[in-house]
VOLOKOL-534393 format. One record per atom (N, C-alpha, C): residue in one letter; z, x, y. Coordinates in steps of 0.05 Angstrom, whole numbers, plus 5000, padded with zeros to 4 digits. Layout:
VOLOKOL-534393
AZXY
...
end
This chain:
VOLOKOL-534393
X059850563015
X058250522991
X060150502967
X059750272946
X061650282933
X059950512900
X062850572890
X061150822864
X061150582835
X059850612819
X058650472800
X061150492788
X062150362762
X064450322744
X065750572737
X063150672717
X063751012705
X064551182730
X063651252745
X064251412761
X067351312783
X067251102792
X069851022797
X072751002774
X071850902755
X073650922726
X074951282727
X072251462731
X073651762732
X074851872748
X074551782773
X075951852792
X078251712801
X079651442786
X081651322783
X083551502772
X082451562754
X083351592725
X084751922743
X082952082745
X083752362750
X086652332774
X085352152797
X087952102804
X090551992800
X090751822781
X092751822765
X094651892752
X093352162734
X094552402736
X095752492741
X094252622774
X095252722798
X098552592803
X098252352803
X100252142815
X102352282793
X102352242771
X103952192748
X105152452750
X103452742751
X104752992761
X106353092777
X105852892793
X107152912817
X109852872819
X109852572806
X113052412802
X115252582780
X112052642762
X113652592731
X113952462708
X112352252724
X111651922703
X110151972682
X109951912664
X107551882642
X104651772652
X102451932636
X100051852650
X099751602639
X097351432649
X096551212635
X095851312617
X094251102591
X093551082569
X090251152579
X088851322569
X085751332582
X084451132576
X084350942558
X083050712556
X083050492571
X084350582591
X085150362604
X082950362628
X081750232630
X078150292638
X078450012651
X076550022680
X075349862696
X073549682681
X073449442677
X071249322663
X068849242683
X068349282707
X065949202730
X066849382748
X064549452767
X065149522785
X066349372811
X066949592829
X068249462860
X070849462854
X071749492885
X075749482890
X076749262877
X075749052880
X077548822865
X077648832830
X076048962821
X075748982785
X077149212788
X077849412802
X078749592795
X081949592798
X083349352816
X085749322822
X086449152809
X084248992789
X085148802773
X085548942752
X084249142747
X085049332717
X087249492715
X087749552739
X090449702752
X093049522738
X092649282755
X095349062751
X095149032717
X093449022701
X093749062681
X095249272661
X095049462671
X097049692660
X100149642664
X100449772636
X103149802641
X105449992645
X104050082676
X105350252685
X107450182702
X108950512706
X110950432727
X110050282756
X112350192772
X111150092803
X110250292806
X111550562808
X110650722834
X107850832827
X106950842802
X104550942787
X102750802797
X103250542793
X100850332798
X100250342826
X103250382839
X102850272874
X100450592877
X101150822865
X099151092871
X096750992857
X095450902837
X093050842833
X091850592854
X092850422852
X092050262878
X090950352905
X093050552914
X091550652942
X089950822942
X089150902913
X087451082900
X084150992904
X084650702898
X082350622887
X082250512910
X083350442924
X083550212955
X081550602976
X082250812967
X081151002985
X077951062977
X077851052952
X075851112941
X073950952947
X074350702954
X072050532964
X071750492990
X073850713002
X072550573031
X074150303048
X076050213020
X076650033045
X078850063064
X080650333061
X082350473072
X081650673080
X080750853105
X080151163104
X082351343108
X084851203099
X087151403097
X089251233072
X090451403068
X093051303047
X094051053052
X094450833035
X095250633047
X097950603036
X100150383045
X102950463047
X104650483016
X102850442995
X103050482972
X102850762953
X101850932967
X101751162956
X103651322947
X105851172969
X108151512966
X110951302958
X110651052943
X111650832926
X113250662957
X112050632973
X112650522993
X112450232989
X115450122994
X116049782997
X116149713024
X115549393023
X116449203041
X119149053039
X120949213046
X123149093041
X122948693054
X124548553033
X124348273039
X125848223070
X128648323072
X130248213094
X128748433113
X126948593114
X126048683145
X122748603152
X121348593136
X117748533131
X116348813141
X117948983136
X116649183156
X117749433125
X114449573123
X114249633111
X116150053112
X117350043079
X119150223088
X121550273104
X122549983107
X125250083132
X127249803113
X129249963114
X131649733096
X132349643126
X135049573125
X136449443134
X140049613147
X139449753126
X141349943137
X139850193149
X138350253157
X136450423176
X136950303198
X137150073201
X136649993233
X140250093256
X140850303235
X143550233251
X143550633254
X144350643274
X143051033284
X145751123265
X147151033261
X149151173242
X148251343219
X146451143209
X145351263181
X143451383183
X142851493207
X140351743220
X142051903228
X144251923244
X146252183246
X147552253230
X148452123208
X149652353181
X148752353161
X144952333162
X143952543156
X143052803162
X143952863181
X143453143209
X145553263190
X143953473189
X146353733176
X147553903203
X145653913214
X147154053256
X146953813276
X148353553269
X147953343294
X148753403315
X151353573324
X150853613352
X149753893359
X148054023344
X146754303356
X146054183382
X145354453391
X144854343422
X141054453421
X139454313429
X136854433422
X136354523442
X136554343468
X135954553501
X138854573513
X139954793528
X141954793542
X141054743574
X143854663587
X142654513622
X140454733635
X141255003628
X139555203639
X137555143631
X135855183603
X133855163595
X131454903605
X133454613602
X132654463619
X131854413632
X134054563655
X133054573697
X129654643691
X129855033676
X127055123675
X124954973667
X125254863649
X123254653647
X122754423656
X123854343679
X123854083693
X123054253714
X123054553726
X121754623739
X118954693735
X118754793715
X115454833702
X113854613703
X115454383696
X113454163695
X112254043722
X114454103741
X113654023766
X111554233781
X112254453773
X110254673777
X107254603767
X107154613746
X104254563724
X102854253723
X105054103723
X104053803716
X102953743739
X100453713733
X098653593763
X099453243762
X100353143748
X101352883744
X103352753764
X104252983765
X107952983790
X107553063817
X109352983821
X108852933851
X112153133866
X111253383880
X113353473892
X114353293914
X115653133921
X115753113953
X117353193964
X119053433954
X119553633971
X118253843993
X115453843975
X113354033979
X111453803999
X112053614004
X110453424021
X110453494052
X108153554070
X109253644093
X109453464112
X109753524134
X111253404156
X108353154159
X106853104166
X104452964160
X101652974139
X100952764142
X099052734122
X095852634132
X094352744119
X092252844123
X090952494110
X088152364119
X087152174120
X086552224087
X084852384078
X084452414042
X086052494030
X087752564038
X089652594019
X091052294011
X091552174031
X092951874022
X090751684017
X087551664020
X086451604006
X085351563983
X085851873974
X085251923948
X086851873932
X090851753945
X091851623925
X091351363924
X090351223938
X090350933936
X087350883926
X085451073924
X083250993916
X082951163881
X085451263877
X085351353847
X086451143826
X088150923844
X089350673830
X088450503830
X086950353859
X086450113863
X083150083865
X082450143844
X079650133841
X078449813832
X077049673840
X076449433837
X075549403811
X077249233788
X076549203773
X072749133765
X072149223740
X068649143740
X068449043710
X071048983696
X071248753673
X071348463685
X071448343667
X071948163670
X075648003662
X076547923688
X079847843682
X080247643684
X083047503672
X084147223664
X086647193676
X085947093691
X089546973693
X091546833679
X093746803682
X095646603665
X095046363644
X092646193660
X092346013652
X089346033637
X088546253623
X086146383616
X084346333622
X084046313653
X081146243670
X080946483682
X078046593684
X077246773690
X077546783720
X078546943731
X079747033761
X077147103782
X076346863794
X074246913817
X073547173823
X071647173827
X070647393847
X072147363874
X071847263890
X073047193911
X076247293912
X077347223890
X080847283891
X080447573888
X078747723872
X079448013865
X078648113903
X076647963904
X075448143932
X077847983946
X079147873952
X082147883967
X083048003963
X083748113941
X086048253931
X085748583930
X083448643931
X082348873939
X082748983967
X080648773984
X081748774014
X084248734021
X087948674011
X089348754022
X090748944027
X089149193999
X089649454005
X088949614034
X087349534050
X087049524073
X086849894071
X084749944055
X084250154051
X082650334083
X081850114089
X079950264132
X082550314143
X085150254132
X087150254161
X088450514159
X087550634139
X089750964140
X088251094157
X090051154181
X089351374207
X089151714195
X087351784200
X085652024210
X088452204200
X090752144214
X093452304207
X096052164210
X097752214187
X100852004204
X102752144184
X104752084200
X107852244189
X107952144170
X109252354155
X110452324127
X112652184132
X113851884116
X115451794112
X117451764092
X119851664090
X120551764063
X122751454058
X123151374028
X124851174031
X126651173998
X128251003988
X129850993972
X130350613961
X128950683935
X129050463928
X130950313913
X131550043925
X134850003925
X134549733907
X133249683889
X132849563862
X131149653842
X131849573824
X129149563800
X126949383806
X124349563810
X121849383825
X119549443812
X117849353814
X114749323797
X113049513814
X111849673792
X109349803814
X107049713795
X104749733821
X102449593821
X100149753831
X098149573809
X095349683826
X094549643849
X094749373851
X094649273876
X097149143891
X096549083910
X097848933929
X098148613926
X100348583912
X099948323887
X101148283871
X102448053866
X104847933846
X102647813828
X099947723831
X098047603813
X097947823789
X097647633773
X097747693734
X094947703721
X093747913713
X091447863702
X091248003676
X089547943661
X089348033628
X087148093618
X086448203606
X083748263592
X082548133572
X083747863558
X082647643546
X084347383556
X082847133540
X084247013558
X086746733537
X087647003508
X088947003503
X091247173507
X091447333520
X093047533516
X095047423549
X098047383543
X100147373566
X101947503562
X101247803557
X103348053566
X102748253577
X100448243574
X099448613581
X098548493598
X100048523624
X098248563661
X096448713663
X093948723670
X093748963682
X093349043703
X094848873716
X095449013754
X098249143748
X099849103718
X102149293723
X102249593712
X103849793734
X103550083727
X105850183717
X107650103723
X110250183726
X112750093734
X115150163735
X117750103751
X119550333761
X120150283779
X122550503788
X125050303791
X127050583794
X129850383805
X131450533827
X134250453824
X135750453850
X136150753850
X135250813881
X136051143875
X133751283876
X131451133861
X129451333858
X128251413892
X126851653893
X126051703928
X122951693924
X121651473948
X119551513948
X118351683976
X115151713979
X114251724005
X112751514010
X113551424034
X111351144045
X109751274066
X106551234040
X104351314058
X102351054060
X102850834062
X100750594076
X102050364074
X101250094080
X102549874088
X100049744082
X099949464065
X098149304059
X097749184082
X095649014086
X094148814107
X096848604114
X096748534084
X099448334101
X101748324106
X101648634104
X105348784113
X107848724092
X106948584073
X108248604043
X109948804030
X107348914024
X107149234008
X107249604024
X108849694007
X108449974008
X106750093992
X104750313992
X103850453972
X105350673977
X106550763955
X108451033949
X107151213932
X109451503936
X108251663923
X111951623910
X111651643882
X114251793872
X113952003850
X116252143848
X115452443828
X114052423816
X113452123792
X112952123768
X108951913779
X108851803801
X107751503803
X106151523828
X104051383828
X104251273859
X102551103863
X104250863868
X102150583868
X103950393890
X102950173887
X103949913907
X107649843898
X108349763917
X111249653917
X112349423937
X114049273934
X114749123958
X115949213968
X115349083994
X117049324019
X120249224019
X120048974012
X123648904007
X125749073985
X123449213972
X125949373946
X125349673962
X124849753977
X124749973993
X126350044016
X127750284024
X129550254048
X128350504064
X127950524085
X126350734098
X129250904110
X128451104108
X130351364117
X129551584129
X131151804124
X130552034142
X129152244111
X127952374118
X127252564092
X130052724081
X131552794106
X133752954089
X135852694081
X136152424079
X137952234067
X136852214041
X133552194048
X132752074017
X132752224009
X132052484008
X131352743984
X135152813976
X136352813992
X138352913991
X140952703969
X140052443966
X141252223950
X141152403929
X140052363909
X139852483880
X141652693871
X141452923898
X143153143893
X146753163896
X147052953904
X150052923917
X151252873889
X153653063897
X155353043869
X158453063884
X160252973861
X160852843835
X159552633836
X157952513806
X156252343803
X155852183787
X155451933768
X155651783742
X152851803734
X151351863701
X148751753703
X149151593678
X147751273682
X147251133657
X146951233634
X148751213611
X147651303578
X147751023559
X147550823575
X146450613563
X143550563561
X143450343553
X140950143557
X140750013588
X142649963596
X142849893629
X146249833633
X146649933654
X149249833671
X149149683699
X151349503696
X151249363715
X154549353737
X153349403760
X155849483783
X157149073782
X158349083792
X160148803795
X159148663812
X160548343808
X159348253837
X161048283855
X159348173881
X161148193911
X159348043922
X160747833940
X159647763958
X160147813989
X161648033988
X162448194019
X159348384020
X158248424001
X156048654002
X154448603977
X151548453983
X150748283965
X147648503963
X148248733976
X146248823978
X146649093946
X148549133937
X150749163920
X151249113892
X150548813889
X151948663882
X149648583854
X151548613828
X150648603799
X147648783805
X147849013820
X145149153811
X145149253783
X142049343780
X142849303751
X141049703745
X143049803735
X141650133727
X141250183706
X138750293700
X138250323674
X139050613662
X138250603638
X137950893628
X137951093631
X139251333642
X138351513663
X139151553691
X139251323704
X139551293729
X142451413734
X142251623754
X143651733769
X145151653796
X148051643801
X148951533831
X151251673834
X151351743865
X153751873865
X156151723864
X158451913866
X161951773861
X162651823882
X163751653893
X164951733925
X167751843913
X168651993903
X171052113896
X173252233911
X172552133943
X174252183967
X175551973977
X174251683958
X175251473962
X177451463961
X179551263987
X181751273984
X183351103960
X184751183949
X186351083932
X188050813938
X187250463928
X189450333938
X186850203952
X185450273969
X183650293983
X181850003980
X180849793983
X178749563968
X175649623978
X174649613952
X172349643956
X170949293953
X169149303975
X168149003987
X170048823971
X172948803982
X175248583976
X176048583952
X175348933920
X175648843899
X177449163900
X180649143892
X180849423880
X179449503863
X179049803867
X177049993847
X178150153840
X180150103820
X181950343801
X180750263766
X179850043771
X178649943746
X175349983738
X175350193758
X171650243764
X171650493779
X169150563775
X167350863794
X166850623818
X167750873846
X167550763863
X164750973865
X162150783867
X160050893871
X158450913900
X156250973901
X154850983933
X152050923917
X150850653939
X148550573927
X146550573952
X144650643952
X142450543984
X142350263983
X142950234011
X141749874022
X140149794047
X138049664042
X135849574053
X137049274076
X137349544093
X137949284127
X135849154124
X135648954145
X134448694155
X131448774171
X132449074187
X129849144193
X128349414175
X129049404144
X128149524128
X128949834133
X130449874151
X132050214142
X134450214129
X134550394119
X136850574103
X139150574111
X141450504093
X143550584094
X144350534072
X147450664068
X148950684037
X150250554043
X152050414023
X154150214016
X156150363990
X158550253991
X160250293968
X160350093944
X160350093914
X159549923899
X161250063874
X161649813859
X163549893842
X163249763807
X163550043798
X161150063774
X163350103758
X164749853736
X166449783727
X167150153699
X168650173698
X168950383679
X168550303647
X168350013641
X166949983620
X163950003617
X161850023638
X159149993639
X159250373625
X156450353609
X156450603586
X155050753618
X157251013629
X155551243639
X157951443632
X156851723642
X157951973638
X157852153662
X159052333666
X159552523689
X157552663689
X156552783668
X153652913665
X152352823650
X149052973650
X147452813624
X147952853601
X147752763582
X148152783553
X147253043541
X149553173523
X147753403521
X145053373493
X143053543502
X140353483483
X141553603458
X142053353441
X142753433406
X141453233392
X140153233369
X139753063346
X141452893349
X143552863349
X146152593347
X144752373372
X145152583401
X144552373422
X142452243425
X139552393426
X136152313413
X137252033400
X137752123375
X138051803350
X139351633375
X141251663373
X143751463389
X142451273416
X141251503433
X140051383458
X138051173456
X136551193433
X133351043427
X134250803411
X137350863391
X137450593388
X138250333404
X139850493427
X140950343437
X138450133449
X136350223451
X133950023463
X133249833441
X134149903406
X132349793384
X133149503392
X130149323390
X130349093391
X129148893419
X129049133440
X127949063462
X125848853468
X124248773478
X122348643479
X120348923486
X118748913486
X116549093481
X115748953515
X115149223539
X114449023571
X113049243579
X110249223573
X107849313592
X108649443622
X108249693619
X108949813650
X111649833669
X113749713647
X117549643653
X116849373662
X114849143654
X115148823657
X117248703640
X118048483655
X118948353627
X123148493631
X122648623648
X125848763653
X126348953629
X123949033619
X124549273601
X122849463601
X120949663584
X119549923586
X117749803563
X115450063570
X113450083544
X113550313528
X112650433512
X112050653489
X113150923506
X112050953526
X112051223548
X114951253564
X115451053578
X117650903591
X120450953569
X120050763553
X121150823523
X123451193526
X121351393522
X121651573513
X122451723548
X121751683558
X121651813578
X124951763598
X126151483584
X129251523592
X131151483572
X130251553549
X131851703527
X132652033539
X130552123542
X129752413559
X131452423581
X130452203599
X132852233628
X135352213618
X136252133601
X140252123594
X140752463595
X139152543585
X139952913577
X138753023600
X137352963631
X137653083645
X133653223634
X133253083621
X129253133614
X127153053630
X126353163641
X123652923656
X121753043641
X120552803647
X117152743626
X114552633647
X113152663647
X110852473660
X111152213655
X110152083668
X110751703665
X109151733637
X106351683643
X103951593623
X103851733591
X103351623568
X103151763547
X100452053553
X098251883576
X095952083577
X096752243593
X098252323606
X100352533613
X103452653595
X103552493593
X106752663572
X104552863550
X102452653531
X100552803514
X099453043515
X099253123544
X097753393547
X099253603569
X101953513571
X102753613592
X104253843590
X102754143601
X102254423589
X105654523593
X108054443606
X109754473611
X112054383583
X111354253567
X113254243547
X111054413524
X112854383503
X111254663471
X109154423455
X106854373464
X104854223462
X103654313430
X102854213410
X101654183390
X099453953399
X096754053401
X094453883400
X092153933375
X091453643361
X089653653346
X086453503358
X083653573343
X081653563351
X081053383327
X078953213337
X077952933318
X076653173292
X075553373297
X075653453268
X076953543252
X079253533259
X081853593240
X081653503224
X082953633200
X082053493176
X085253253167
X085153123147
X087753063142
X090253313135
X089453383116
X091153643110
X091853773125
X090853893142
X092254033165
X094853793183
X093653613188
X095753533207
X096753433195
X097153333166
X100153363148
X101253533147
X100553783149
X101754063147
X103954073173
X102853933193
X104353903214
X107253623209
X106053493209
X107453153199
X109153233190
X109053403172
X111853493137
X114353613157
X113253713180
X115554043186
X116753773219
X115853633220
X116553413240
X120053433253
X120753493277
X123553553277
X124453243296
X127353193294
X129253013307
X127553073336
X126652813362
X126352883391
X123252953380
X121752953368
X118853013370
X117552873375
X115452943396
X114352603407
X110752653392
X110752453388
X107152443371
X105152273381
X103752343388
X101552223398
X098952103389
X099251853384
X095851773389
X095251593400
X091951553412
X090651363446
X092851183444
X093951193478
X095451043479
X097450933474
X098851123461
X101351053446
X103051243442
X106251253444
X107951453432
X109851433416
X110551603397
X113151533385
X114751673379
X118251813377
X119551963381
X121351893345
X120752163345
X121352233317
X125052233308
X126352063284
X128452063283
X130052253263
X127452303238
X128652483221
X125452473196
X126352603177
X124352633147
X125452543127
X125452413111
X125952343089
X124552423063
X126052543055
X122752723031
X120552783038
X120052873058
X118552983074
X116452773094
X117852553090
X115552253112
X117752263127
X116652313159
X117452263179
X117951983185
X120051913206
X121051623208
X120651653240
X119451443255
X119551513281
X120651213294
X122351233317
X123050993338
X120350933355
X120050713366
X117850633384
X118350413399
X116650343419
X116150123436
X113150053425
X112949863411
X110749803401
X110449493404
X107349393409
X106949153406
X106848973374
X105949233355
X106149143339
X105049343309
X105749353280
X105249573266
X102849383249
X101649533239
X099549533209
X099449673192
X100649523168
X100049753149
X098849603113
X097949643096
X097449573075
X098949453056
X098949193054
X100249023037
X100349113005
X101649012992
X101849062953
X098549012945
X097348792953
X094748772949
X092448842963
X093149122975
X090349202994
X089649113015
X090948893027
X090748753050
X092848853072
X091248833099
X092548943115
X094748743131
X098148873125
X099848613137
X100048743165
X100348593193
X100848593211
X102548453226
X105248643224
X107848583239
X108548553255
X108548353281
X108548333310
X111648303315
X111748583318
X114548743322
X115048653348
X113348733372
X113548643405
X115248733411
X116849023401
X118549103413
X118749403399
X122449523409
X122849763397
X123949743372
X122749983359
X122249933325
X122250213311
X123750123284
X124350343272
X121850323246
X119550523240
X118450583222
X117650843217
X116850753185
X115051083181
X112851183193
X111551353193
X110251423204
X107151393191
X107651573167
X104851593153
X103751363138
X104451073139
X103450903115
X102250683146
X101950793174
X101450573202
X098650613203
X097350453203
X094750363205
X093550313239
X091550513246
X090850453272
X088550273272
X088850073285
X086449763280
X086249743260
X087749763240
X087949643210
X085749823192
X085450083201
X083250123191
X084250473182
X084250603207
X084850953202
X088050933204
X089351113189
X091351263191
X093051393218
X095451303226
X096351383247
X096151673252
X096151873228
X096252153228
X093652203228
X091152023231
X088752183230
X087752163266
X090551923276
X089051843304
X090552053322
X092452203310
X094352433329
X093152583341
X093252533372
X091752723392
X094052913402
X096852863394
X098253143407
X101553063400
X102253273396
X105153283394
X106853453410
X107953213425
X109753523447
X113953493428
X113853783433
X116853883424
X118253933447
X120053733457
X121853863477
X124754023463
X123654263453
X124954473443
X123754783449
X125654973440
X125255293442
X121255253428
end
């Protein structure tokens, strides 16, 4: 409802004030009066003054709140620009470089968790997080509902309506194929637990299916048959086999959905459980590393490890020695799993040049490394579920975390509530004030939550938090009350409090939880 002239005129006006108190500025002139009512007479009376920017930019979002057409602060309040060379509101140009986020750290390399503290909480979470999956704790066979109930917790037959590629709505007929090659009648009554090691970076799925579907029949990024990705190294359990002998449905720590059975190597439980733990070891502190080629061992050959990813060092290697026809004094002579011809297990030697970014251990958890690790992604393409050969919002954050030896739940609706890290949760009646009260005290590594989305906090700046993300894209309030929308499509450095959720509420009013991976 909009308020009549006089009564909007007074409550301009009082805010104004407010603003001017705040800064320090001189108030307006009181005559300086709305001549009609409504937002547009009132922003036209605004631009009329001759006040400072930052005064005006605070009466503006004043009067842009007071009517309703903002229900939170819009990016003008707290004298927030659009810088020209970035379009993205609040972030220069020299922000985009983590340098100028680590010396402003007064303790950049404090250490916030030590490896001990860590372990414990990578044990707690596995303990508590009903999300994770022990498969240590997996027993010798498996029970008919139990591996049911994972394939019928994922592959539930869509009951929207979906688009494929070419924005034609996807038959009935194809879904009911695609359903039926989960071959959900064929899990027996009981069958051994199997176990395997996945020896690329591979796509996990709802279904049993390289088919691409979307939820309009504009939209060609967001799959939603895709769940996820694992990579080399990671251990699964193979509990079913699609109809057309394709696919695996796995369970892994973090996941458990469809896979192809070609990026899988079947083993013994004590090979695959026992990979991970073998030390002396390299883990990725890049964005991705890549072993060399070879064509003596192609099974080897330019794999590609991401973030996190862990492999052992054969450090018994003989010296002088060629690894598949290449000396390796110029490289970690590494050990990678490879997928024989009749789909079992075995290791190979591979050689993971000493320029590719890894380290002997994980990174230790400091403010410096957080900044450092997340930029190294800035710029990414933004990939639904790890499509696209990169991560989403969750993914994102979750192997920033693996460099320091962190695990997280895959999903934001798991990282969000997951009772094993120091959880801060707010309730839709929260007021604003309160969860600014929170926002202000915001530390380096803080992850913030709202539906569907995460973002990991880089520092405060006069008290506005700055956070990294994997985002499709930001909104926030233009100079003239209009909402601009930046199709970022990737990882991105912004503020926090001036982001608009559907162009409408406030990112801090949509915060369903904040986890601290700290004391």
């Amino acid at each position: 409802m909009i308020e009549d002239a006089s009564a909007f005129g007074r409550r301009t006006a009082n805010a104004a004030q407010a603003c001017a108190a705040v800064r320090g500025l001189p108030e307006p002139r009181r005559d300086a009066t709305v001549q009609s009512s409504g937002p547009r007479a009132a922003v036209h009376g605004f631009r009329s003054m001759r006040l400072r920017p930052i005064l005006a930019a605070c009466l503006l979002s004043t009067a842009l709140f007071s009517t309703g057409l903002l229900s939170s602060a819009n990016a003008y309040e707290h004298g927030w620009t659009i810088p020209a060379d970035t379009g993205v509101v609040g972030v220069e140009q020299a922000q985009l470089d983590p340098a100028w986020w680590v010396e402003r750290q007064t303790e950049p390399d404090r250490v916030i968790l030590d490896a001990q503290a860590i372990a414990a909480q990578n044990a707690k979470l596995m303990q508590l997080d009903r999300s994770m999956h022990d498969l240590d704790a997996l027993p010798s066979s498996l029970e008919r509902a139990r591996v049911a109930g994972w394939i019928e917790g994922l592959s539930k037959r869509p009951t929207r309506t979906l688009y494929d590629e070419r924005g034609e709505v996807v038959p009935a007929a194809d879904l009911d194929s695609i359903v039926d090659n989960a071959n959900l009648a064929a899990v027996p009554a009981t069958q051994a637990t199997r176990f395997g090691l996945v020896v690329h970076r591979a796509a996990l799925r709802s279904f049993p299916t390289r088919t691409r579907v979307f939820s309009s029949n504009d939209d060609h990024d967001i799959d939603r048959f895709q769940e996820s990705g694992l990579f080399p190294g990671d251990p699964v359990a193979i509990v079913h086999e699609s109809r057309d002998g394709n696919w695996f449905f796995i369970v892994n720590t973090r996941y458990a959905a469809w896979i192809e059975k070609q990026y899988v190597a079947e083993g013994s439980r004590d090979a695959v459980l026992g990979y991970g733990r073998k030390t002396p070891f390299r883990i990725v502190t890049g964005a991705r590393a890549t072993t060399v080629y070879t064509p003596e061992e192609p099974g080897v050959s330019e794999v590609q490890l991401d973030m996190g990813v862990r492999v052992p060092v054969l450090a018994d290697w003989p010296v002088g020695t060629a690894v598949n026809g290449q000396h390796g004094y110029t490289s970690h002579v590494i050990q990678l799993p490879v997928r024989n011809d009749d789909g079992s297990l075995r290791f190979a030697p591979a050689l993971l040049p000493r320029r590719e970014p890894t380290a002997e251990a994980p990174l230790a958890l400091t403010p410096r490394n957080l900044i450092q690790q997340g930029f190294k992604f800035l710029g990414e393409r933004y990939g639904w579920g790890h499509s696209y050969n990169a991560r989403d919002c969750s993914g994102f954050v979750s192997e920033i975390y693996r460099s320091m030896g962190v695990q997280l739940p895959r999903n934001t609706s798991d990282q969000a509530v997951s009772p094993a890290l120091n959880r801060i949760a707010f309730a839709e009646k929260d007021s604003h004030a309160k969860r600014m009260a929170v926002v202000r005290e915001l530390q380096v590594g803080d992850l913030v939550y709202i539906p569907g989305h995460v973002m990991m906090v880089i520092d405060r700046i006069d008290g506005e938090p700055y956070v990294i993300h994997d985002t499709t894209g930001l909104s926030f309030a233009g100079p003239d009350g209009g909402i601009v929308r930046a199709r970022t499509n990737g990882v991105t450095v912004s503020p926090l409090t001036p982001l608009l959720f559907n162009g409408k509420t406030s990112f801090v009013d949509r915060i369903t939880n904040i986890q601290r991976i700290r004391p």
